[in-house]
C-alpha positions in Angstrom: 159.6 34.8 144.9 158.9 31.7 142.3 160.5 28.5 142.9 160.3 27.7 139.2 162.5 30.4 138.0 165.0 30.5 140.9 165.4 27.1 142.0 168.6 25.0 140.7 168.3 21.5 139.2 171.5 19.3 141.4 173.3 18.1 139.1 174.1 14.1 138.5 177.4 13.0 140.8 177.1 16.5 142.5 179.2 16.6 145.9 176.5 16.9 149.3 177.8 19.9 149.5 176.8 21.3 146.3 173.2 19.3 146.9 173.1 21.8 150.4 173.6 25.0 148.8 171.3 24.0 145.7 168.6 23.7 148.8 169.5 27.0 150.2 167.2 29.5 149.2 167.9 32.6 146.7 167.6 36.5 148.5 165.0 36.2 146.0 163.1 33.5 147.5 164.0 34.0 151.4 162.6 37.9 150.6 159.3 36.5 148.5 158.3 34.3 151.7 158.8 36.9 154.0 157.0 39.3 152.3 154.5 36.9 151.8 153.6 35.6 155.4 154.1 39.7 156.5 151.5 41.0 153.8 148.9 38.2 154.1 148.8 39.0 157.6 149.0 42.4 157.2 145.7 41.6 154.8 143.9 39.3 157.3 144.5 42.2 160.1 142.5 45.0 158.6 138.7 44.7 158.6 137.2 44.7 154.8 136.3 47.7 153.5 135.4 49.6 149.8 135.1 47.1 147.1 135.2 43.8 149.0 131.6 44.1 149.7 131.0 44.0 146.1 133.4 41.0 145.6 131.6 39.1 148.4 128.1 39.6 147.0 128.8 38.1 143.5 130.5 35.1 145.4 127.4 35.0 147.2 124.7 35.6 144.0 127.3 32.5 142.5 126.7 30.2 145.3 123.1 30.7 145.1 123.0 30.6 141.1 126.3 29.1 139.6 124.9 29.2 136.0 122.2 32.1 136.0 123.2 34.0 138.9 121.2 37.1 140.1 122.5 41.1 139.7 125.3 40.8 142.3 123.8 43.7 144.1 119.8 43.8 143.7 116.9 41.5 143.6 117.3 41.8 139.3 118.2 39.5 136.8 122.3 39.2 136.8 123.0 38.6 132.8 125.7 40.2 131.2 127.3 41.4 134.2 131.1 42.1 133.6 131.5 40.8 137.3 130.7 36.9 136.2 133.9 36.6 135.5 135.8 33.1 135.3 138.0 35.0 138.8 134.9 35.1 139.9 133.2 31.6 139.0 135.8 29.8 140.1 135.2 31.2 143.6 131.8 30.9 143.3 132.3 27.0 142.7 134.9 26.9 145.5 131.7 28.5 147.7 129.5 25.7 146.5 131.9 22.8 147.5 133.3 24.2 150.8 130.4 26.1 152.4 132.6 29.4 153.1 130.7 32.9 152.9 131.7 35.7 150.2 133.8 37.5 152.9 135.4 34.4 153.7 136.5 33.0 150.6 137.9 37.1 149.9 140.3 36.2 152.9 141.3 33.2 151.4 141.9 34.7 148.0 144.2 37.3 149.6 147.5 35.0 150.0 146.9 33.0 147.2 146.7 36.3 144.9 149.7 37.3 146.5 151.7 34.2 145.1 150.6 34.4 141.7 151.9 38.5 142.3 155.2 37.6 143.9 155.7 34.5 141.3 154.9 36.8 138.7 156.9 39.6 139.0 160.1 37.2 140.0 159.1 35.8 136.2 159.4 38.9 134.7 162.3 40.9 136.1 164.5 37.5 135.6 163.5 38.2 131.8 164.9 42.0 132.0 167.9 40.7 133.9 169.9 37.9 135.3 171.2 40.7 138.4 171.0 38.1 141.8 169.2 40.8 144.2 167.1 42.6 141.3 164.0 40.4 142.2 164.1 41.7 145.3 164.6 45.2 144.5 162.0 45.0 142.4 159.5 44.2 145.1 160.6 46.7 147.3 160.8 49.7 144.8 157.5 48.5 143.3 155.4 48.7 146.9 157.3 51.4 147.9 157.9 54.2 145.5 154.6 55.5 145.0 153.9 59.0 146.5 153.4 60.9 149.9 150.0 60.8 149.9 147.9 57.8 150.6 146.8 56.6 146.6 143.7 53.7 147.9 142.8 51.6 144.6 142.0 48.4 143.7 145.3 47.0 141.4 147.7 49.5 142.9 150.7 47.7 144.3 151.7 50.1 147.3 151.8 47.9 150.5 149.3 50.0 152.0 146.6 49.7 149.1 147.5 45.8 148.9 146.2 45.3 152.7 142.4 46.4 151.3 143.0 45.0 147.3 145.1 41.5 147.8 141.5 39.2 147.5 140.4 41.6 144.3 140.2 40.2 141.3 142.6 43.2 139.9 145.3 42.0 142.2 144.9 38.3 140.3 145.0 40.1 137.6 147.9 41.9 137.8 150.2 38.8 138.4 148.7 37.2 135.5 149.4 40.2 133.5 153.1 39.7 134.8 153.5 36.2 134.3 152.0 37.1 130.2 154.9 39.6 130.3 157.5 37.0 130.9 156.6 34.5 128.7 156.1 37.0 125.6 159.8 38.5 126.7 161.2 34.9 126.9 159.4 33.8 123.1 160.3 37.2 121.7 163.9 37.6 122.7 166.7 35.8 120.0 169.2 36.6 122.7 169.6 37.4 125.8 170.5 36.5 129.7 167.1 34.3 129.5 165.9 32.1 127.1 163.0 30.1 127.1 163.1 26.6 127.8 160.4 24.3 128.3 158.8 21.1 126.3 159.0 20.9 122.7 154.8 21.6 122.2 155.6 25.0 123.8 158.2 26.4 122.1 156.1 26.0 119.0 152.6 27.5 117.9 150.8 25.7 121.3 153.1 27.6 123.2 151.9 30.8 121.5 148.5 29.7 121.6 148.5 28.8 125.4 150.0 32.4 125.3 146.8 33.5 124.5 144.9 31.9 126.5 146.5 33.3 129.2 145.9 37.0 128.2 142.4 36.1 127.1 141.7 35.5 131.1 143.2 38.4 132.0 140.6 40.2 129.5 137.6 38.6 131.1 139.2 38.7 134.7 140.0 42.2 134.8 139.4 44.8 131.6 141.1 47.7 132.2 143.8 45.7 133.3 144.0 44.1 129.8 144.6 47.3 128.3 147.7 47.3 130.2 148.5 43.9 129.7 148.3 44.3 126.3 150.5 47.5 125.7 153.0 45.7 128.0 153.2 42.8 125.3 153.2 44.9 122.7 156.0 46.8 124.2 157.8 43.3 125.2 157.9 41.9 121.2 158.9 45.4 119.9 161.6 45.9 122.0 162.8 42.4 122.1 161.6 40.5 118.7 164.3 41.3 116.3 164.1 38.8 113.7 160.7 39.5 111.9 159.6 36.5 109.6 156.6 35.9 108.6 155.9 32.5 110.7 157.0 34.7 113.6 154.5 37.2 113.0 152.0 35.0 112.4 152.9 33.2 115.7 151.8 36.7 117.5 148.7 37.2 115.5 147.7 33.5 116.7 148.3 34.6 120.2 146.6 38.0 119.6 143.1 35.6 118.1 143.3 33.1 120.8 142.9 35.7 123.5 140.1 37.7 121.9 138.7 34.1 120.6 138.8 33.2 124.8 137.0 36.5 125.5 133.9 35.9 123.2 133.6 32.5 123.9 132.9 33.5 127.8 129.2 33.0 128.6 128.4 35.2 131.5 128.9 38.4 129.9 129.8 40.3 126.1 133.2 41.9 126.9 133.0 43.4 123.2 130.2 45.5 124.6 132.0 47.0 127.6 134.3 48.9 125.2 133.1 52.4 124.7 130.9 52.4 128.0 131.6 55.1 130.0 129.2 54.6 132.8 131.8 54.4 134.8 134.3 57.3 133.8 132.8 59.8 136.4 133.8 57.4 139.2 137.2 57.1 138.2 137.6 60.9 137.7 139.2 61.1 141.2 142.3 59.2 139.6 143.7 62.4 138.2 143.7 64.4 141.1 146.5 64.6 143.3 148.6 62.8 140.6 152.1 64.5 141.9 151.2 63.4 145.8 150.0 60.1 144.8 153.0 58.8 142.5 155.9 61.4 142.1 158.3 58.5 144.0 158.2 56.5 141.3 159.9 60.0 138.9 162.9 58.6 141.3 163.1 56.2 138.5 163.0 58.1 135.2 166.9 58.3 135.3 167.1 54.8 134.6 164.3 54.9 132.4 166.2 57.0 130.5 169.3 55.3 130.8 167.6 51.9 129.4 166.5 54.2 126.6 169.8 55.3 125.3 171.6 52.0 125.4 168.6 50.4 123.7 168.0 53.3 121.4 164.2 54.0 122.3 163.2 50.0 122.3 163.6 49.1 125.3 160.2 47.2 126.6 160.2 49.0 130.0 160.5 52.3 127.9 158.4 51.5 125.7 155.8 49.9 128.4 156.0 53.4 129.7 155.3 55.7 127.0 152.2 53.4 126.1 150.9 53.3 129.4 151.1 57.3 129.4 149.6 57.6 126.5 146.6 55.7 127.8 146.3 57.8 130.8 146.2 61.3 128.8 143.3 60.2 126.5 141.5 59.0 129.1 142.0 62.7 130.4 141.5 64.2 127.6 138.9 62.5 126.1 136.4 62.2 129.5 137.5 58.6 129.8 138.6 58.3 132.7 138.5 54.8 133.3 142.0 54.5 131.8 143.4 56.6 134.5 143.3 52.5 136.2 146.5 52.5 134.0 148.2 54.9 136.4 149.4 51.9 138.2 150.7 49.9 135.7 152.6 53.1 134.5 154.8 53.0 137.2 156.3 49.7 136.8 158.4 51.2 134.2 160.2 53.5 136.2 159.6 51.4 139.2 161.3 48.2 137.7 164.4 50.1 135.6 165.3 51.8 139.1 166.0 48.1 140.9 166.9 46.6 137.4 169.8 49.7 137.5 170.6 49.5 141.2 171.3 45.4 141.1 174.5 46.3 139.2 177.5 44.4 140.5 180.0 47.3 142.1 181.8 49.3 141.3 179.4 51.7 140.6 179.4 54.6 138.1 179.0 57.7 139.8 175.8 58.4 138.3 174.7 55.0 139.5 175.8 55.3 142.8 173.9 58.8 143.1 170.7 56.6 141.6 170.9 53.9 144.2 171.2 57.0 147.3 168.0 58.5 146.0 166.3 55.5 145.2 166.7 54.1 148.9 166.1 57.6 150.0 162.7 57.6 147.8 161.7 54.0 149.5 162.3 55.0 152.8 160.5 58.3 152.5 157.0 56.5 151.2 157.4 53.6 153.9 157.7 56.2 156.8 155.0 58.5 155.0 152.7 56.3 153.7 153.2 52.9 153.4 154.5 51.5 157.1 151.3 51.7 158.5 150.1 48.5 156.5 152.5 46.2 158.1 152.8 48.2 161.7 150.0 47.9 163.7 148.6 50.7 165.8 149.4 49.0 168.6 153.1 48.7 168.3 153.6 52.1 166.0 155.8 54.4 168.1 155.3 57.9 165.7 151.4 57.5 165.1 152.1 56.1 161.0 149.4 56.4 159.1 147.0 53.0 159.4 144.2 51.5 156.1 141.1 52.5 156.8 139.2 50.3 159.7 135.3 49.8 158.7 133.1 48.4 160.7 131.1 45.0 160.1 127.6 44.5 159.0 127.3 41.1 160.7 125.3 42.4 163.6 122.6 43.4 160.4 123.0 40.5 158.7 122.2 38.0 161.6 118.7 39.2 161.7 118.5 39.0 157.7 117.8 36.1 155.2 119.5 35.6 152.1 117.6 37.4 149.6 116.2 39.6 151.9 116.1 43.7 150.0 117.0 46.2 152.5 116.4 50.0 151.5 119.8 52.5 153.0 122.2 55.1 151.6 124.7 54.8 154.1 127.9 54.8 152.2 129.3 52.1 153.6 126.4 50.5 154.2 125.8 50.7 150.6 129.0 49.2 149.9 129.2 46.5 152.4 125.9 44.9 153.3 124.9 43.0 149.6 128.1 40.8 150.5 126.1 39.1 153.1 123.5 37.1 150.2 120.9 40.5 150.5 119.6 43.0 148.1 119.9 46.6 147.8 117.2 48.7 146.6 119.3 50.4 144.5 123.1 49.5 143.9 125.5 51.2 144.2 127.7 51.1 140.7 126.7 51.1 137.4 126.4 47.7 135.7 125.5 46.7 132.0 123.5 43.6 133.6 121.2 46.6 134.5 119.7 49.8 132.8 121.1 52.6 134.5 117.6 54.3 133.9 116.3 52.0 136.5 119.2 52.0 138.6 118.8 55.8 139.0 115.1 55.7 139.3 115.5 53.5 142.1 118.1 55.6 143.8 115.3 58.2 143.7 112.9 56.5 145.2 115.2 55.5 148.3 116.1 59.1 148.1 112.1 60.2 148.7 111.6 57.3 151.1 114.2 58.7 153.6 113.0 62.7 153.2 111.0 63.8 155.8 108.4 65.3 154.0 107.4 62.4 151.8 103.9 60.7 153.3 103.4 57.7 154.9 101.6 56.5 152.3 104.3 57.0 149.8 107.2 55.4 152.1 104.8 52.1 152.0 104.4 52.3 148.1 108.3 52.4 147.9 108.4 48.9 150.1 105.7 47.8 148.1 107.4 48.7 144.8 110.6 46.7 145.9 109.3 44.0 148.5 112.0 46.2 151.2 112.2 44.1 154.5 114.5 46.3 156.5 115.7 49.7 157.0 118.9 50.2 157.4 119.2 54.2 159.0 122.5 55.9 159.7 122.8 57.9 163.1 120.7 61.1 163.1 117.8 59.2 160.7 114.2 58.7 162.1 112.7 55.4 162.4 109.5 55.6 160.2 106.1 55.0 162.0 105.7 52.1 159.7 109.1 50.5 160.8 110.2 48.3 164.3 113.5 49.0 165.6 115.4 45.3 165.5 119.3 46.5 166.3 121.2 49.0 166.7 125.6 49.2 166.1 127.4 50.3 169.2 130.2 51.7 167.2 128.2 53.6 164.3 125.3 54.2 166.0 122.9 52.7 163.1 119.3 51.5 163.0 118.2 48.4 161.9 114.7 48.3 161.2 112.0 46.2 160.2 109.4 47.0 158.0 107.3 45.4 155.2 105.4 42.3 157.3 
């Protein structure tokens, strides 16, 4: 899973022997490569869909702007967009130096996300234990154990949602998040299977420093995953820091300034003023339904969750991690926030990671352990056969008819008639999601964005509402395409063609209109 924490150094005068089994691969690593090549193809199988539009398009406004880019999403200035994020700068420098499209360069990302996940989460469990096979426990109970109902998010770790999420900028995220995890454990340890080793500068205040650095991109990479982030480092020097002093505190604090000093020093966007913002809480009000279908495999876990809690007396970091984490997600139900319900995921590594952690215990077993590790592999098997299978299975060679990710279809046969820049007027849904990644412009976009007054963003949804109703006049359909310079139409089945508008192409498998209009 990562070479750096599982491969062995040969040692001096060591029999070739000893040299061929240092070579041999770990389970850890032999499982990590597998899982690898299986999920990035997996990924590279299934057609876009959801979000990736919107990942493509800000590639795309980057390519065509790297320092000022546009609104990733309309014909509108683009400043302080949370979307400009250094994730998504790099890419959009990558773009400029190799040529590849938005949707491209999202393929690409896939894999290489993946790594930085697998590497990651091999960092961090080796922290929580030194347990040979617990690495690869950990992967399995972490994409499997979710629920029996199909949970589709960005950042969620499920093998099904990783096929649509792996190029997101959340999945990048989330390994950073990890790798953070295991460095704080390692520094804030005095004892313990692991202990951190590395050159003198980063055992010392750079160390800490670099520390920061690191959660200060997760910040600006991914927000709401930075809430998590950060309660899982909090958890991680509570549980494990036992000496306090007051250089070691002020060690933390240092990492703690560096990352918020990283966060306000990034020009694209204010982070500071995405706090409070709850533009997008009625979007993510969906997260709280179905909670029981969605995640009630990962309960299978809560045993050893509560195991880890005895023994440690309450501080356990996974415990801990956990309590935070649900803490999160009640305010943000509580409170009408539910933009922390994101958190959901990151909740379930607790139980998740103390069910392998528990189950990679050298035999004999306890009887209570043994009855853990029937029910955990019961619990994996169930969401693979229910759920998850269907990612890595494809249609063609799935014998019971498992449940498949969702299959949209590609704008390209629009987008060949389009030029960059073009504004096209539609509110096909995923239309509206999909098309902006091909360098056009929506009328109106789709999600809120502080680069944008959501006054105007509504207004404009209104008028592409009153272009499309039947009953508005000719005359006010061509004040709309005046209003916005629109080029095309882009109808869904059943939708007239407008007696202003020229029928270009048509989809074969969706049955919509592209039309010209506008000159």
């Amino acid at each position: 899973m990562s070479a750096g924490v599982l491969l062995r150094r040969s040692v001096p005068g060591a029999s070739a022997p000893g040299r061929h089994r240092a070579l041999r691969p770990s389970p850890c690593q032999a499982a990590g490569a597998l899982f690898w090549v299986v999920v990035s193809l997996a990924y590279w199988r299934v057609p876009p869909c959801c979000d990736a539009g919107q990942h493509a398009a800000v590639i795309e406004r980057l390519r065509s702007g790297l320092l000022e880019p546009r609104h990733p999403m309309a014909d509108l200035p683009g400043a302080g967009s949370p979307y400009y994020s250094p994730y998504a700068v790099t890419e959009g420098v990558l773009a400029r130096l190799t040529g590849l499209t938005g949707w491209q360069l999202l393929r690409v990302a896939g894999p290489l996300n993946l790594l930085v996940l697998l590497g990651g989460l091999g960092r961090f469990v080796r922290v929580l234990t030194e347990r040979r096979w617990a690495p690869v426990l950990a992967l399995g109970c972490v994409t499997l154990l979710w629920g029996t109902e199909r949970a589709w998010w960005s950042g969620y770790l499920g093998l099904m949602p990783l096929t649509g999420n792996l190029g997101y900028p959340s999945t990048f995220a989330t390994g950073l998040t990890l790798w953070a995890w295991a460095l704080t454990g390692r520094r804030a340890r005095d004892a313990g299977p692991v202990r951190f080793v590395g050159p003198r500068g980063l055992r010392g205040p750079g160390g800490y420093a670099g520390l920061g650095v690191l959660y200060g991109v997760v910040l600006l990479v991914h927000p709401i995953t930075a809430v998590a982030a950060g309660l899982g480092a909090s958890a991680c020097v509570a549980g494990w820091q036992r000496r306090w002093r007051p250089r070691v505190a002020a060690r933390w604090l240092l990492t703690a300034a560096v990352a918020l000093a990283v966060a306000a020093a990034w020009p694209y966007f204010d982070l500071f003023a995405l706090a409070g913002d709850g533009r997008l809480d009625a979007i993510h009000e969906v997260l709280y339904r179905d909670v029981v279908g969605h995640f009630w495999l990962a309960a299978l876990g809560l045993p050893a969750l509560g195991a880890r809690a005895r023994r440690s007396r309450g501080r356990d970091p996974l415990v801990l991690m956990f309590a935070l984490d649900c803490l999160v997600v009640a305010y943000g139900r509580v409170s009408g926030h539910f933009t922390y319900g994101r958190v959901l995921g990151p909740a379930l590594l607790g139980p998740q990671l103390a069910a392998a952690v528990e189950v990679a215990a050298a035999r004999p077993w306890a009887p209570w352990r043994r009855a853990l590790g029937w029910v955990t592999a019961a619990g994996a098997c169930l969401g693979l056969v229910t759920v998850q299978a269907g990612a890595v299975v494809p249609r063609s060679l799935d014998p019971v008819g498992l449940e498949q990710p969702p299959r949209w279809p590609s704008y390209g046969w629009a987008a060949r008639h389009m030029r960059r820049g073009d504004v096209v007027l539609t509110d096909g849904y995923r239309a509206l999601h999909s098309i902006a990644g091909y360098g056009v412009n929506l009328v109106a976009p789709l999600w809120p964005d502080r680069a944008l007054d959501e006054r105007v963003r509504q207004r404009r949804a209104r008028d592409v509402r009153a272009y499309l109703d039947g009953r508005t006049s000719r005359a006010g359909r061509l004040a709309v395409v005046r209003r916005y310079h629109v080029r095309w139409l882009l109808l869904t089945r059943g939708q007239p063609v407008p007696g202003e508008a020229v029928t270009v192409a048509r989809s074969r498998r969706t049955g919509e209109v592209l039309a010209r209009v506008g000159g």
